[in-house]
C-alpha positions in Angstrom: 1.8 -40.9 132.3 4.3 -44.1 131.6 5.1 -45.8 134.7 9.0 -46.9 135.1 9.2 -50.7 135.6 10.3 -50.5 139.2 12.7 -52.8 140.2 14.0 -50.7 143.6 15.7 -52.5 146.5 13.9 -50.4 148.8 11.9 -47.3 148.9 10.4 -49.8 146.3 7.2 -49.7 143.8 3.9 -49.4 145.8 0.5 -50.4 144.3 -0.4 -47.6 141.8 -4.2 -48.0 143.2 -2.8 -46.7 146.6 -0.8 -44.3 145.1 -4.1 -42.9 143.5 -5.8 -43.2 146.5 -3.5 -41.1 148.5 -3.5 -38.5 146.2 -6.9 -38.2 146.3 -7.1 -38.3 150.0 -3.7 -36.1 150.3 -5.6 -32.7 150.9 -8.8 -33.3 152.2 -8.7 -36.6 154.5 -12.6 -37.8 154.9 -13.9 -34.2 155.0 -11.3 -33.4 157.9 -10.5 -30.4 155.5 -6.4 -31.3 156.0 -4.0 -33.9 155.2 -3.7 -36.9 157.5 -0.2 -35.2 157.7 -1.1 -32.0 159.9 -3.9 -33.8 162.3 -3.5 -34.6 165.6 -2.2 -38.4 166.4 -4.8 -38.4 169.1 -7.6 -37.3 167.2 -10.1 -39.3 166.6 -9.6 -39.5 163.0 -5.9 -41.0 163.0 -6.9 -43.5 165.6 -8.9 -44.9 163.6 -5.7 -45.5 160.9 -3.9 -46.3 163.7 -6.6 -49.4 164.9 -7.2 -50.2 161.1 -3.6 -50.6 160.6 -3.4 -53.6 163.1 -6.7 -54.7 163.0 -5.6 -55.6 158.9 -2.6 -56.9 159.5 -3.6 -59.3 162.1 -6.4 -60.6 159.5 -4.2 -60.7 156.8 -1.1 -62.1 158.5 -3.4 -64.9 160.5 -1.7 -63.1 164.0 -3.0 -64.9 166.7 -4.7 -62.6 169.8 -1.6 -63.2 172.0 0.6 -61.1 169.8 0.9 -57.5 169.4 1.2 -55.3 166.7 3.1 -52.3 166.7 4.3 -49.2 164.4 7.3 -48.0 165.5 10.4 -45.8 163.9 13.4 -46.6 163.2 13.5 -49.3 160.4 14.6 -52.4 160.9 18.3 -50.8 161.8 16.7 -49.9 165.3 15.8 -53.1 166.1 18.9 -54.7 165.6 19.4 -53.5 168.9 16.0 -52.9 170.5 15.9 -56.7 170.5 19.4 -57.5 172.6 18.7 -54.7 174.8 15.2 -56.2 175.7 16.2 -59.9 175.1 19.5 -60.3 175.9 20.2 -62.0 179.1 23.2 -62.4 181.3 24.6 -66.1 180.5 22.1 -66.9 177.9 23.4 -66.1 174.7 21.4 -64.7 171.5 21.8 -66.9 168.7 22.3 -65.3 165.5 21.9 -67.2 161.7 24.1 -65.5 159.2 23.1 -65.1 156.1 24.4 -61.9 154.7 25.0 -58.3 155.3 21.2 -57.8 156.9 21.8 -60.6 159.1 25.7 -59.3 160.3 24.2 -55.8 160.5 21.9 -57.5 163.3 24.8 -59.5 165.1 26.9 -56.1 165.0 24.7 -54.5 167.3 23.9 -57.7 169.4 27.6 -58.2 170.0 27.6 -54.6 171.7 25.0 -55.7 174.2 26.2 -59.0 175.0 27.2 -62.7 174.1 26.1 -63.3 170.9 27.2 -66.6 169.0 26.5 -68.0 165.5 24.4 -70.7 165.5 24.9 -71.6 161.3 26.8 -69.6 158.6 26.9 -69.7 155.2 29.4 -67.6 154.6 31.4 -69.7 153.1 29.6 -70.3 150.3 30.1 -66.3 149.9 26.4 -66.4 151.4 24.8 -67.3 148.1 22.4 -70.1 150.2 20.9 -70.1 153.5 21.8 -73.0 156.2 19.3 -76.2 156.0 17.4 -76.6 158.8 19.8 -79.3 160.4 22.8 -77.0 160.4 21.1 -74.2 162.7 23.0 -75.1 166.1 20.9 -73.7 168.7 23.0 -73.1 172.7 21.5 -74.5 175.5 19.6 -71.5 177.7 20.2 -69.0 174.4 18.0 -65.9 175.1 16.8 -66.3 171.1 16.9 -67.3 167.7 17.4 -64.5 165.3 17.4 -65.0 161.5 16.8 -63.2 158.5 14.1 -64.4 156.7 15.2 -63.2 153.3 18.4 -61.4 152.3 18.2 -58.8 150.1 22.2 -58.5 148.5 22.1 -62.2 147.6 19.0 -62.9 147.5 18.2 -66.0 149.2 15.2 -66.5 151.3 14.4 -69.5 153.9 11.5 -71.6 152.7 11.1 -73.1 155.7 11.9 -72.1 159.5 13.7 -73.9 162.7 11.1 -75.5 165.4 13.5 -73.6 168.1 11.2 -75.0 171.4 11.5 -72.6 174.5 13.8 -70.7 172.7 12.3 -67.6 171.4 12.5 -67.5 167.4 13.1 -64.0 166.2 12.8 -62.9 162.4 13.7 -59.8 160.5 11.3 -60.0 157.4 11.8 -56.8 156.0 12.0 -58.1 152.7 9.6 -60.4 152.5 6.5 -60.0 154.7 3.0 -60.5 153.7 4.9 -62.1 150.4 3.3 -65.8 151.8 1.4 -67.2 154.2 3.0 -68.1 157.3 2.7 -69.4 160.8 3.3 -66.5 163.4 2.9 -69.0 166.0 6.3 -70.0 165.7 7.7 -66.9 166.1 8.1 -64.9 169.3 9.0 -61.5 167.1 8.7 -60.6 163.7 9.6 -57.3 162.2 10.0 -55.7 159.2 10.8 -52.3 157.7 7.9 -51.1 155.5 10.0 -49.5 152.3 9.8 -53.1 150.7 6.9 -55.2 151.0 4.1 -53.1 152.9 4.2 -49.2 151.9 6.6 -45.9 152.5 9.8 -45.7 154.8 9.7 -44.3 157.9 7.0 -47.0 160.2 8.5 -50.4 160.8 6.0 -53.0 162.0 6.6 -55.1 164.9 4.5 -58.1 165.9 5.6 -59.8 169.0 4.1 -62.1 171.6 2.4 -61.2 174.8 5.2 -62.8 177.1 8.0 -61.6 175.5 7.0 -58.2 176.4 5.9 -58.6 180.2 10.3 -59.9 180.1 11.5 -57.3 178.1 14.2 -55.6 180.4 12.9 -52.6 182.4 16.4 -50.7 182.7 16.4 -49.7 179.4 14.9 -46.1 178.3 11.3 -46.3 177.8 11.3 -45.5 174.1 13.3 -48.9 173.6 11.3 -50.8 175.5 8.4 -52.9 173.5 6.6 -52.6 176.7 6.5 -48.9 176.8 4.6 -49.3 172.6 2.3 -51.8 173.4 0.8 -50.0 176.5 0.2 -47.2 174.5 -1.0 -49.1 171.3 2.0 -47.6 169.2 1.3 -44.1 170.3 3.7 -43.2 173.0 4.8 -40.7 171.2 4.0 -38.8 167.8 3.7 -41.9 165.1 5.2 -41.5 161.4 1.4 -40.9 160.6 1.0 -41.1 156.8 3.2 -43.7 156.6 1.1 -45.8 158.9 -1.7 -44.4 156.6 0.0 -45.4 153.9 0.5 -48.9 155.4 -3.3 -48.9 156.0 -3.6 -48.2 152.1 -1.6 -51.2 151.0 -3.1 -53.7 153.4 -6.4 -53.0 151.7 -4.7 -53.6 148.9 -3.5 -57.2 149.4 -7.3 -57.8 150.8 -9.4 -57.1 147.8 -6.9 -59.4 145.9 -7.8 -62.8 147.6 -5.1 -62.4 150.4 -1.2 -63.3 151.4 -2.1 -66.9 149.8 -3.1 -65.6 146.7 -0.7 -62.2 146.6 1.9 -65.6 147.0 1.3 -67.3 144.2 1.1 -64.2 142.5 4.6 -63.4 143.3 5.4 -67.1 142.1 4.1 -66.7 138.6 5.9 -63.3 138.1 9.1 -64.4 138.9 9.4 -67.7 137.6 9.0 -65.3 134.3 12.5 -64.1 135.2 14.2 -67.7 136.6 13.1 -69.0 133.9 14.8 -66.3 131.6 18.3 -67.5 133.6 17.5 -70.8 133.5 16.9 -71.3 129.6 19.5 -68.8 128.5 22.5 -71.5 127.9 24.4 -69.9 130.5 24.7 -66.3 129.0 23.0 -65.3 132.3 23.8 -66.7 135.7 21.9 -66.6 138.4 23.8 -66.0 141.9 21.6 -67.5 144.5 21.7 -71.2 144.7 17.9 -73.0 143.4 17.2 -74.4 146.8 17.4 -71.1 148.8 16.1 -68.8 145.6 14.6 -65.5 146.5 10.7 -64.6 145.8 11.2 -61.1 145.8 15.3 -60.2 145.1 16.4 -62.3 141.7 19.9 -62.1 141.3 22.2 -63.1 138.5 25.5 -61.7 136.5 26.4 -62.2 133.0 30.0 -63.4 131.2 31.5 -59.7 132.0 31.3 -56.7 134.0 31.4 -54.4 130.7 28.3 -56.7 129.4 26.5 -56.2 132.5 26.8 -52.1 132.7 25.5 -52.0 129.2 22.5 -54.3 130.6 21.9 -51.5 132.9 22.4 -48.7 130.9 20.1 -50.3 128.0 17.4 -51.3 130.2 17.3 -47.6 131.6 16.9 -46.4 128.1 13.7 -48.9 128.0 11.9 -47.4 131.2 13.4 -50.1 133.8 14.5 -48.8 137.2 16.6 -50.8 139.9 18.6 -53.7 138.0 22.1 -52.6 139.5 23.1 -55.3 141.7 24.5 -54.0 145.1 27.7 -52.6 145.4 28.7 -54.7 147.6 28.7 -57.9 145.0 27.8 -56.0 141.8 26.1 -57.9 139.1 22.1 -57.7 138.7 19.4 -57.5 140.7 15.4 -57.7 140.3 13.4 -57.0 143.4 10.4 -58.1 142.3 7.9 -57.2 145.8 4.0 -57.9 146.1 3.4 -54.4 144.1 5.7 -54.8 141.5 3.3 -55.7 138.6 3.3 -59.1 136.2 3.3 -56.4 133.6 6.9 -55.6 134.5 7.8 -58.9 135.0 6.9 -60.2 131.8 8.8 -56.3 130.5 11.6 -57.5 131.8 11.6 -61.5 130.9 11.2 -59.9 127.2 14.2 -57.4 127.3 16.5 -60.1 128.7 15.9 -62.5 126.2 16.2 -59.4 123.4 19.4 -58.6 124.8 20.7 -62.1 124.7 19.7 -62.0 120.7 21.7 -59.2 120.4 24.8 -60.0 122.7 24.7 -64.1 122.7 
């Protein structure tokens, strides 16, 4: 069977091993004679997923013991407001980067639970950068920091993150988690939508620190209440089980290759493949992003027209590639190139743009 090179925003290529893996496992889950779909959550079984699931992240992710993980629903879209609603306090305003349309999607939902300011923008450099560190203007008292650690539309990516002090910092990395190592100790929340770096939709993970549960508001429904998930260990109620199985599945995965340090420079090597394309091509492609705020896992770029571009797309199809529309939102190109997208397709797709220069320049 020929494998498409996936470039997918998100639902995006997972690891073909896994894939395998799964369908190996898909009827008959360790003898259980059924799928990890039709057992019980509280059977035995599952619960070991479930305790696997955090027990690998926390390895792989360096989470120290005064964090918890969690696997919730939702996506990343139900935390935009989770977080205000537990966070959010009267006269202490959350702070909000923006970035681009993940991060306004975020201060959307925050602005219909309280004060919410913008502590940097960048949109007016049509959000093709993210702020320097200096720019990020934090309120006295703020309840948080929120930022989006890399933006998938323009894709940009911070390289480096604010020392925020008292102030809780609070990252959505649904694009780019496990893509590099990083220090969860300056976070107070991180979460992340799985469809990108870490396995199926459906299971978002959430890794958060002891205290900011134990002040998470208590006048809020139970199911939107971080307290109400960690007590239970992610189990309050029926979990998107395979997808948490799934999760399990990639996190091996990264393991038996060396790790998020080595998965990182992994990523590094693929996709300077493709900036390197842009950069040496005289100009007949363009990348969007600007070089300091470039994007490990969403590469985008345009060429001289938009007629020149859709015949990009269409020939690329015709050669097995999936994914290389830009957004609708901004149009042009876009690679997504995740931890499971291969060097193989990379180094496809470094070969087909230079091809189509030749034939186009």
């Amino acid at each position: 069977m020929a494998r498409a090179y996936n470039f997918n925003a998100g639902p995006a290529a997972i690891p073909l091993e896994v894939l395998q893996q799964a369908q190996e496992q898909f009827v008959d889950y360790h003898g259980a004679g059924m799928s990890i779909m039709e057992m019980s959550h509280r059977s035995p079984l599952y619960e070991g997923v479930n305790n696997e699931a955090q027990t690998l992240m926390r390895e792989l992710f360096g989470i120290p013991d005064n964090y918890k993980v969690l696997y919730l629903q939702g996506g990343a879209s139900t935390q935009f407001a989770m977080l205000p609603m537990n966070f959010l306090r009267p006269g202490h305003p959350a702070a909000y980067v923006q970035t681009g349309a993940w991060a306004d999607k975020a201060i959307k939902e925050a602005k219909l639970i309280g004060d919410t300011v913008i502590a940097a923008s960048t949109a007016s450099d049509s959000f093709m950068r993210v702020p320097t560190l200096s720019e990020i203007e934090i309120p006295a008292g703020a309840s948080y920091l929120h930022l989006t650690s890399n933006e998938t539309i323009g894709g940009t990516q911070f390289h480096e993150f604010p020392s925020t002090g008292d102030v809780p910092l609070i990252a959505d990395m649904s694009s780019d988690i496990l893509s590099r190592p990083i220090d969860i100790s300056q976070f107070g929340v991180i979460y992340a939508g799985a469809q990108k770096n870490l396995g199926p939709s459906g299971v978002t993970v959430v890794i958060i620190r002891d205290d900011l549960i134990k002040e998470g508001s208590k006048s809020i429904p139970a199911m939107f209440r971080y307290e109400t998930h960690a007590k239970a260990d992610s189990l309050y109620n029926t979990p998107p089980s395979f997808s948490v199985y799934m999760v399990t599945l990639v996190l091996k995965w990264i393991k038996e290759r060396g790790g998020v340090a080595q998965i990182e420079q992994y990523n590094r090597d693929k996709t300077k493949l493709i900036y390197d394309a842009i950069d040496q091509s005289g100009g007949f492609y363009r990348g969007c992003a600007q070089p300091q705020s470039r994007s490990l896992m969403n590469i985008t770029f345009r060429l001289g027209s938009e007629d020149l571009e859709k015949q990009f797309i269409k020939e690329s199809e015709q050669n097995g590639f999936v994914g290389l529309k830009g957004h609708r939102d901004v149009g042009g190109l876009r690679a997504s190139t995740y931890n499971a997208v291969p060097m193989e397709s990379c180094q496809a797709l470094a070969q087909f743009m230079a091809d189509f220069q030749k034939r186009n320049g």
